[in-house]
Residue, then its C-alpha position, 0 to 999 in steps of 0.5 A: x194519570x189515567x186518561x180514557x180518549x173516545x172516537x168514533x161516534x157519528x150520525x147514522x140511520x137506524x139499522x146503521x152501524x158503528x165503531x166506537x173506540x177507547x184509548x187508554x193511556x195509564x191503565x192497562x186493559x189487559x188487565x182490567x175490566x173495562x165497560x161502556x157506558x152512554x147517557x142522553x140528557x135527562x135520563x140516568x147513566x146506564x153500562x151497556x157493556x163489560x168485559x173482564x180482564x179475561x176477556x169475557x163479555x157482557x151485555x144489557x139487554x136491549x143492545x145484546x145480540x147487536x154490540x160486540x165489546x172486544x179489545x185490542x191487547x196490543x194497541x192497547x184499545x177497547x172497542x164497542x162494535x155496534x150493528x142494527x142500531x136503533x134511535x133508542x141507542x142515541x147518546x154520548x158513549x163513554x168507557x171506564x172501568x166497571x167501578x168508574x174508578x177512572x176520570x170520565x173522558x169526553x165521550x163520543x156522540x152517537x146520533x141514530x136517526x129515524 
């Protein structure tokens, strides 16, 4: 089975930062494109990120210039940099494929306060 396990979420003033971290066991990120995803209740789901199996980036608007997708080949990890954050970015964040052809993970809270 493939299983995706987020970290790193928290409770963070706004301008803060934080990592976020996705493990994944089953699926190979080297070779798949990978993305985060967040949602906050009531609201519908929105990809924040992407990256390719190539390595190339992408972002929506309101977080580029301020998150970095990045993985780690070797571990095996995929990670979500995310600096100036904002209160609008308070969610759970999750990791899957762009597709969403994996089971959803719990998810890691991220809370920005004011």
């Amino acid at each position: 089975q493939v299983q995706l396990v987020e970290s790193g979420g928290g409770l963070v003033q706004a301008g803060g930062s934080l990592r976020l971290s996705c493990a994944g066991t089953g699926i190979i990120f080297r070779f798949n494109s990978m993305a985060w995803f967040r949602q906050t209740p009531g609201k519908q789901r929105e990809r924040v990120a992407t990256i390719t199996s190539d390595g190339t980036p992408a972002y929506i608007d309101s977080v580029k210039g301020r998150f970095t997708i990045s993985r780690d080949i070797d571990k095996n990890i995929l990670y979500l940099q995310m600096n100036s954050l904002k209160p609008e970015d308070t969610a759970v964040y999750y990791c899957n494929t762009p597709g969403l052809t994996t089971t959803w993970g719990r998810g890691t809270q991220v809370t920005i306060s004011s």
